[in-house]
C-alpha positions as CSV (number, residue, x, y, z in Angstrom):
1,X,0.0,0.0,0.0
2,X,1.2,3.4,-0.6
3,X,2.7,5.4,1.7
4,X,0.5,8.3,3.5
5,X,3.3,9.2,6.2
6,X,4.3,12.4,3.8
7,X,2.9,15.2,4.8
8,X,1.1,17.4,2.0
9,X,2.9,20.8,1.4
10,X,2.7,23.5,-1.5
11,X,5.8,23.1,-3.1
12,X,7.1,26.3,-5.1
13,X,9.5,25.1,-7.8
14,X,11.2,28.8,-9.3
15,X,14.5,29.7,-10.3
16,X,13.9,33.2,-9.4
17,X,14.6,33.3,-5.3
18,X,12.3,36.7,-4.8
19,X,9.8,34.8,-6.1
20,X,10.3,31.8,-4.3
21,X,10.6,33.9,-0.9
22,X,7.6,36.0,-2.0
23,X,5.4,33.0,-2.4
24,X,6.5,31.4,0.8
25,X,5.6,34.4,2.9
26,X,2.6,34.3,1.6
27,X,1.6,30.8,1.6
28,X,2.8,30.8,5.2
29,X,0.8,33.9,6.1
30,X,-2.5,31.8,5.0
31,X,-1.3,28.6,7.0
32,X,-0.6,27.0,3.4
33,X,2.8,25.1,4.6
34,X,5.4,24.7,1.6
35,X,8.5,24.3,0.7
36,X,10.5,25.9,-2.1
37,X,13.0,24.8,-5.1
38,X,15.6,26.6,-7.1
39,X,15.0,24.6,-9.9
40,X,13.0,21.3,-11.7
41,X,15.9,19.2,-11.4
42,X,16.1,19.7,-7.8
43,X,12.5,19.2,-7.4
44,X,12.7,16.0,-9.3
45,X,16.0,15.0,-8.1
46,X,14.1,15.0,-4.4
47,X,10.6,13.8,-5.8
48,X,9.0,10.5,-4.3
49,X,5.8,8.8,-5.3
50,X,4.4,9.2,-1.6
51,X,5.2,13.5,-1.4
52,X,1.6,14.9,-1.2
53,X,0.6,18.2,-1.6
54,X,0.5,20.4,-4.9
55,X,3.0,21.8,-7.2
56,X,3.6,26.0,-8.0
57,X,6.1,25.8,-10.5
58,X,7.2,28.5,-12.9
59,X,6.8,27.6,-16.7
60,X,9.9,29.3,-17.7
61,X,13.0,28.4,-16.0
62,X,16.9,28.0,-16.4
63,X,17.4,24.7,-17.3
64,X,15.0,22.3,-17.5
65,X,11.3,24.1,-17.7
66,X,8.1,23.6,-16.3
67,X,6.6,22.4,-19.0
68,X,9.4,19.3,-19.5
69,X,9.4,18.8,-16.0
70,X,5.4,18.4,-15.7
71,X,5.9,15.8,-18.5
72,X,8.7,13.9,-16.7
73,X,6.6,14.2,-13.4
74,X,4.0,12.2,-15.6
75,X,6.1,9.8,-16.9
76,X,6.9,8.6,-13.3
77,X,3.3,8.7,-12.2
78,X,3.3,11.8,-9.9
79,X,-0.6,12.7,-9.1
80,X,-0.1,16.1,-7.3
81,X,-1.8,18.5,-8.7
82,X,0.6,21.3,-10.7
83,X,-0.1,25.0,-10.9
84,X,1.8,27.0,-13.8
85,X,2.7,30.6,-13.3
86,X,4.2,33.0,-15.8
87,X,5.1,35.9,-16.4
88,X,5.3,35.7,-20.6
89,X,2.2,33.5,-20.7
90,X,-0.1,33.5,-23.9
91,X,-2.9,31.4,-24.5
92,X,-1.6,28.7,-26.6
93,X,1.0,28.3,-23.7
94,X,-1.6,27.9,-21.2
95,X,-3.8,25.4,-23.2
96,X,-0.8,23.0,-23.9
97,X,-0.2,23.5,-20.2
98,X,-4.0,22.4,-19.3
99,X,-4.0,19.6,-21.9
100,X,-0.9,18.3,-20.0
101,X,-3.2,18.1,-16.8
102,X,-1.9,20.8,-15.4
103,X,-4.6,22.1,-12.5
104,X,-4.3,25.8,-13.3
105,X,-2.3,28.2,-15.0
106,X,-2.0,31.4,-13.9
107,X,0.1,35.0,-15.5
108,X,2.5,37.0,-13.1
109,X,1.4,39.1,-11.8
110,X,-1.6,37.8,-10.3
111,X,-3.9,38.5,-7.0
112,X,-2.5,36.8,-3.5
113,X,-5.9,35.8,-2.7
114,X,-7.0,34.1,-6.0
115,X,-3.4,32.0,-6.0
116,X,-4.2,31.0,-2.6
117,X,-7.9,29.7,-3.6
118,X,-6.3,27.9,-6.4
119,X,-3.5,26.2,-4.3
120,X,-6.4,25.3,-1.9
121,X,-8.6,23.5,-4.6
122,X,-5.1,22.2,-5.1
123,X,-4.8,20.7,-2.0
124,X,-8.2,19.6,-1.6
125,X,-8.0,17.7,-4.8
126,X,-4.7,16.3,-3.7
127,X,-6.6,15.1,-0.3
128,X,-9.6,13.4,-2.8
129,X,-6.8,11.8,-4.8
130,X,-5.7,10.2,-2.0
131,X,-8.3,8.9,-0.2
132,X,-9.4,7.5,-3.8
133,X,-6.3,5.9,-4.1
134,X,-6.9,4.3,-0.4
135,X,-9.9,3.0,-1.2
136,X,-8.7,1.3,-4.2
137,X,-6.0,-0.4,-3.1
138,X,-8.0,-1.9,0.2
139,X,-10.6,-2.9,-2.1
140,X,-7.5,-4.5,-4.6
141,X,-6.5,-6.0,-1.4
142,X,-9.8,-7.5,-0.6
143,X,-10.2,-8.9,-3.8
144,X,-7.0,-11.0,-3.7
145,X,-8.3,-13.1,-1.5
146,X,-10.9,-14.2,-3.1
147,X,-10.7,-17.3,-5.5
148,X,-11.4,-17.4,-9.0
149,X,-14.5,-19.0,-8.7
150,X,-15.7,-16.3,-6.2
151,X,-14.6,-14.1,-8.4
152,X,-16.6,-15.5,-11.0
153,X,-19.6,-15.6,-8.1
154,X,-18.8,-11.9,-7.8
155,X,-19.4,-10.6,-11.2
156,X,-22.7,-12.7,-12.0
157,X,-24.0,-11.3,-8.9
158,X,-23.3,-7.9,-9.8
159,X,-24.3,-8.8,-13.2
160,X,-27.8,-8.9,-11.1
161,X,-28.3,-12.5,-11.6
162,X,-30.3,-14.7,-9.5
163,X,-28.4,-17.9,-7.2
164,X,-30.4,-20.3,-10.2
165,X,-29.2,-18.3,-12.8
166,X,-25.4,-18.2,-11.4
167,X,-26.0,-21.6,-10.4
168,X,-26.8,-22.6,-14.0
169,X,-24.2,-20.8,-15.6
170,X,-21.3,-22.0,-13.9
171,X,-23.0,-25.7,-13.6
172,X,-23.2,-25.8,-9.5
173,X,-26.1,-26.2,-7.3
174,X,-27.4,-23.2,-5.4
175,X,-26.3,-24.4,-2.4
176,X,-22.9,-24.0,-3.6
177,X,-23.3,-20.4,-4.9
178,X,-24.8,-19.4,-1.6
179,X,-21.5,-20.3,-0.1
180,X,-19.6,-18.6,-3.0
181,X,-22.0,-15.4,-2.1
182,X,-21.4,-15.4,1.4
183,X,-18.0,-15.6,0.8
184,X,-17.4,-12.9,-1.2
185,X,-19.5,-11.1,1.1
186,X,-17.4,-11.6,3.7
187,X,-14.1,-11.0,2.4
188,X,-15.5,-7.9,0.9
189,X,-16.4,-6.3,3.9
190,X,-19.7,-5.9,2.8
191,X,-23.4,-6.4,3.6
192,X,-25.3,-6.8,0.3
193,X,-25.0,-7.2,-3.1
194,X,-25.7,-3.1,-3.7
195,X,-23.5,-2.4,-0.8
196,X,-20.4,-4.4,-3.3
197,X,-21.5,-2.5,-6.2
198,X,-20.9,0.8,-4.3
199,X,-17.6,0.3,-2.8
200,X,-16.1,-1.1,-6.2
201,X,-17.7,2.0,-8.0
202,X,-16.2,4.0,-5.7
203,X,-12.3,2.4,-6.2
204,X,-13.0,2.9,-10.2
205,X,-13.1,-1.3,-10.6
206,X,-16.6,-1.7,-10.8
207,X,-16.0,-1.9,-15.4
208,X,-13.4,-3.9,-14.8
209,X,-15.8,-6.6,-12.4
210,X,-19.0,-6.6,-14.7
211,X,-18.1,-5.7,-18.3
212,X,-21.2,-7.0,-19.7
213,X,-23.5,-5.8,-16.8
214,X,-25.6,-3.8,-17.9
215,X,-26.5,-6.2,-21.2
216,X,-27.5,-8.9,-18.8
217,X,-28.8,-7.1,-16.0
């Protein structure tokens, strides 16, 4: 399971230091805690797939820019949410920013208290991300320990068939698949059939479960 020991932090990645200081007063003035880089490469050079929080990074640096950097956080599978500034933005720059999943972009100079909502929606996307990723991999978890036939069990039943339906399908009695239900129940953590469906909508692998569901519901 991933890590959740970091602690999320509003990390201000600029080569230019009165910016970086600026920044950091200010995020510290609104209880916002941060930290600040010099440049991408020391950003990435100190990056780790558990670091939470969200990214302020200028698009235009010495060295290695924003733009490459975003694309290199992506490559390793960073999911903290990244918020361009610039002070020689123009709209094509900003929508090639966007389509790279950045969160926001934002020109220099810009208003204290708008760049501290943004790095809040920031963070509080950050904090959904994460509790996301929680509930998938518990769910992953829970799933591993079931066998393939109550996996099998799993997937009719959320296909919404009956036990003589399942039962049929799979060429076992009833009371068989009643012990496959309860089962999977049970390692599930779960009280009914709906109550499965929720908590694998909710980790994103309720497709993955019932591909044909809704043709033989």
């Amino acid at each position: 399971m991933m890590s959740t020991h970091a602690k999320p932090l509003t990390h201000i990645v600029d080569d230019d230091e009165a910016i970086r200081d600026a920044l950091a007063w200010l995020f510290k003035t609104r209880d916002v805690p941060c930290e600040t880089w010099r440049s991408a490469e020391d950003f990435l050079d100190a990056w780790t797939a558990d670091r939470r929080g969200c990214i302020v990074m200028d698009i235009r640096m010495d060295g290695m820019s924003g733009l490459d950097c975003s694309n290199e956080l992506r490559r390793r599978g960073n999911l903290m949410p990244i918020i361009f500034i610039t002070g020689h933005g123009d709209v094509p720059m900003a929508v090639g920013a966007l389509k790279r999943g950045a969160f926001d972009f934002i020109e220099k100079p810009f208003d204290d208290n708008a760049l501290v909502d943004i790095v809040q929606s920031a963070l509080a996307e950050d904090e959904r991300l994460a509790e996301q990723r929680a509930t998938q991999e518990d769910v992953a978890h829970r799933m591993e320990q079931l066998t393939t036939r109550e996996r099998e069990v799993m997937g009719l039943i959320l296909a919404g068939k009956f036990n003589k339906v399942i039962a049929d399908e799979l060429n076992i009695s009833m009371r068989t698949v009643e012990v496959h239900r309860a089962r999977v129940f049970d390692k599930m953590g779960v009280r009914s059939a709906v109550e499965l469906a929720q908590q694998l909508t909710l980790a994103g692998l309720y497709e993955s479960i019932t591909p044909e569901a809704d043709s033989d519901a």
